[in-house]
C-alpha positions as CSV (number, residue, x, y, z in Angstrom):
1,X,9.8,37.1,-66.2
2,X,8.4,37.7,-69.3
3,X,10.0,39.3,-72.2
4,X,7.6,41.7,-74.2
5,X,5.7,44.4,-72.3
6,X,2.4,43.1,-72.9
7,X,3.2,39.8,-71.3
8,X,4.8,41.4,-68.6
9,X,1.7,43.4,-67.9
10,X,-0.2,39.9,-66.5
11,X,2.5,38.8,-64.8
12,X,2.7,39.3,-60.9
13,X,0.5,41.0,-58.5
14,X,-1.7,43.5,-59.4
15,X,-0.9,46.8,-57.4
16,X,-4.1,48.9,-56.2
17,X,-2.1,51.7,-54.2
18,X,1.1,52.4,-52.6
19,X,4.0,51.8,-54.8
20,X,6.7,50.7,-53.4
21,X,10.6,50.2,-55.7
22,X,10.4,47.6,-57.5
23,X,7.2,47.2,-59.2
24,X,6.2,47.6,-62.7
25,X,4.8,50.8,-64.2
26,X,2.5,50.0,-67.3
27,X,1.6,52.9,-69.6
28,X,0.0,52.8,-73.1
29,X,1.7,54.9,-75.4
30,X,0.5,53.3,-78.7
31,X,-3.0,51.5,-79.0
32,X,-4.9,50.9,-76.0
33,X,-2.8,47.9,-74.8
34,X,0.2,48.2,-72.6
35,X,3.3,48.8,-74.7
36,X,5.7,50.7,-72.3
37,X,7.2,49.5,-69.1
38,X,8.7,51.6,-66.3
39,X,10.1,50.8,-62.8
40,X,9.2,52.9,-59.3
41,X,10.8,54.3,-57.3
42,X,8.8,54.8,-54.8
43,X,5.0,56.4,-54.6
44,X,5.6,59.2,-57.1
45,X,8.3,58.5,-59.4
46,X,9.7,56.0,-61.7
47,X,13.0,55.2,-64.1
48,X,12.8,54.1,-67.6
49,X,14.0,54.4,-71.0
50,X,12.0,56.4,-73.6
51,X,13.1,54.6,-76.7
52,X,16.2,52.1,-78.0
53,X,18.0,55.1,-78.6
54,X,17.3,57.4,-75.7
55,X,18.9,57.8,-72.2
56,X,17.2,56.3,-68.9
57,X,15.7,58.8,-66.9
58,X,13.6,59.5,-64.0
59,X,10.2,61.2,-64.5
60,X,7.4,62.1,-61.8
61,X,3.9,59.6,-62.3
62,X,1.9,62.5,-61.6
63,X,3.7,64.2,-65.3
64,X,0.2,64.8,-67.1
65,X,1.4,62.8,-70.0
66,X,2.4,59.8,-68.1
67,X,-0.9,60.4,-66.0
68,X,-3.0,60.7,-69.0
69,X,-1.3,57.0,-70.4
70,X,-1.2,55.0,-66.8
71,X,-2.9,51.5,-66.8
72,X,-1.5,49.5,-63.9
73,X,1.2,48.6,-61.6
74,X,2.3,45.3,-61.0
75,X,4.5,43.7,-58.3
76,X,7.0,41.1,-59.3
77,X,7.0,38.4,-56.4
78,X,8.2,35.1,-55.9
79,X,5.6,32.6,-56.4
80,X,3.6,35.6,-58.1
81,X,0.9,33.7,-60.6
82,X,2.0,33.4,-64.3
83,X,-0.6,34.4,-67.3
């Protein structure tokens, strides 16, 4: 698994619908790029932490500001093709 959020962000399988726990949230917060990660939970909610300083929490997708910043979803699998 890669470290940094960008690389992350071409790793696995791109997921069109249906999120299932597990896969990889990708959001841009800063830039147009991916540069923050979450994890689902299931279909409509995911876990992650806000900053390096903040606590882990749990926040809906559909959150307009989350919506507003969502790029993809990705699915971490075994044999899943590398970048």
């Amino acid at each position: 698994m890669p470290r940094t959020v960008e690389e992350q962000a071409h790793y696995g399988l791109r997921v069109e619908d249906d999120l299932r726990a597990g896969d990889l949230v990708f959001f841009h917060t800063s830039g147009s790029g991916p540069s923050h990660v979450g994890i689902a939970l299931d279909n409509s909610r995911f876990v992650h932490a806000p900053s390096s300083r903040g606590e882990v929490r749990v926040e809906p997708l559909a959150r307009p500001y989350w919506a507003d910043r969502f790029i993809e979803a990705r699915r971490m699998i075994a044999n899943a093709p590398a970048p």
